[in-house]
N, C-alpha and C positions, 0 to 999 in steps of 0.2 A: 504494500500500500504506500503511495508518494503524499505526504502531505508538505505544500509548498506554500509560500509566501513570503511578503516584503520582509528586507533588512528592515527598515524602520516601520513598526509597524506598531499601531496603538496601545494601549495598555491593555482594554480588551480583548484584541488583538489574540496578545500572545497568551493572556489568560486561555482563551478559547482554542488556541495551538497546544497550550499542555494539556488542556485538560482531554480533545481528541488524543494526544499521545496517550494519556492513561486508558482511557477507555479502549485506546486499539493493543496497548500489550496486554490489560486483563481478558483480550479477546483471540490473544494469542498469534497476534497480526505483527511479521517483522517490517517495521516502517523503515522508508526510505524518505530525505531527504535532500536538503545542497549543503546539511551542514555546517553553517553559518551562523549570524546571529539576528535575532529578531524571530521571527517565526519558526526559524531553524531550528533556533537553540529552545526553541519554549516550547517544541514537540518533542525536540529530542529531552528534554530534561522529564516533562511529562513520562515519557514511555521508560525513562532510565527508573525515575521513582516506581514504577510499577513492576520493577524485574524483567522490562522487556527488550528487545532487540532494536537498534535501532544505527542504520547506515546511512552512512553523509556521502554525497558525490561533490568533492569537492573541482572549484574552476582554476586552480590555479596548478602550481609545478612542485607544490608541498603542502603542508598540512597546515601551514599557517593561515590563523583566525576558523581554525575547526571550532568547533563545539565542544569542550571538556566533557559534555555528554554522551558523545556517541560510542557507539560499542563497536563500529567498523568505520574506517574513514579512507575511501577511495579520492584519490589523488589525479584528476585527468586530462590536466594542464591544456582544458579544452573551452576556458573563458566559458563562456553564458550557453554554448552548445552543449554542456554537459545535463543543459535542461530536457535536452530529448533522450541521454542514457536514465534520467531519474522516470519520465514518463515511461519510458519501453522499456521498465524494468520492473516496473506496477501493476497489480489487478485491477487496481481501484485510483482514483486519482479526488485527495481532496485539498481545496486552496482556501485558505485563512487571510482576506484580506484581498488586497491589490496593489500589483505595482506592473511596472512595462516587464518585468520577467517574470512575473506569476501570469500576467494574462498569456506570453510564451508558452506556457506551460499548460494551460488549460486549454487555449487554442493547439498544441502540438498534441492533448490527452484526445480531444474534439477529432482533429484530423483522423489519424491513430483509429478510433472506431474499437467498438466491443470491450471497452470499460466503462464502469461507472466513474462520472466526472461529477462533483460535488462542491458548491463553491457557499462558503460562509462568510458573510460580511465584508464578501469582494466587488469589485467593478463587472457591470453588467456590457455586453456589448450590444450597438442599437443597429440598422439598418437604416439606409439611407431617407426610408420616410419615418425613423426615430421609432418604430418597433423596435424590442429587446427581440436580439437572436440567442434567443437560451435552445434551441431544438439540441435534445442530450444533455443539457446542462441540469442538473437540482440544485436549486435555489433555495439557502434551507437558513434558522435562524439561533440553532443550536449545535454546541458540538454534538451532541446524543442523536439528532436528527441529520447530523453530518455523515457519522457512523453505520447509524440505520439505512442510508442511503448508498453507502459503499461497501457499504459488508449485506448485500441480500439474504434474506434468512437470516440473520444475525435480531 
């Protein structure tokens, strides 16, 4: 499962990133993300406190500004493209927020096809007559309802 989102990201924000991270290791879900800080870190910390797994794809050519949280930290000195090994490396895809590489990211989960793509308290994308294009996207306003929506059956 990827859950992605801004380095700077509100306070509810990253409240709302840890708390999917607990809910997805008590559901035995190894979570991927970039690793980082902001969203990064406040999934990975969530899922660390809960005993669970949780892998950083990091963009640069070392570990620095990893996550002291994470339990694996991939290295792929691949700048901002490393956004499409987090997405094609997930069943489920959920984004905390918004920023120009989380919507990357949800647009790359979109493209991509046959995952659940899940977006909390992120930027909505509109269509030139100002319709929202969410087709595949769940719009949801909870971590719990974030979960429930990426983990089916769950």
């Amino acid at each position: 499962m990827a859950v992605c989102g801004p380095r700077d990201c509100t306070p509810g924000q990253a409240e709302s990133a840890y708390r999917v991270g607990v809910l997805l290791a008590r559901a035995g879900v190894v979570v991927i993300c970039g690793g980082g800080v902001g969203v990064m870190a406040a999934v990975a910390s969530g899922v660390r406190s809960a005993g669970g797994t949780v892998v950083g794809i990091r963009p640069g050519a070392d570990t620095e500004g990893a996550s002291p949280d994470l339990s694996v930290t991939i290295v792929t000195n691949l700048g901002e493209a490393r956004n499409a090994v987090i997405v094609w490396s997930a069943d489920a895809v959920i984004a905390v927020g918004g920023s120009w590489g989380t919507l990357s990211e949800v647009a790359l989960a979109r493209r991509r096809g046959g995952v659940p793509v899940v977006v909390l308290d992120g930027w909505r994308v509109v269509g030139p007559d100002g319709q929202p294009v969410d087709q595949g996207i769940s719009y949801v306003d909870t971590p719990e309802e974030a979960v429930r929506q990426a983990l089916p059956g769950s």
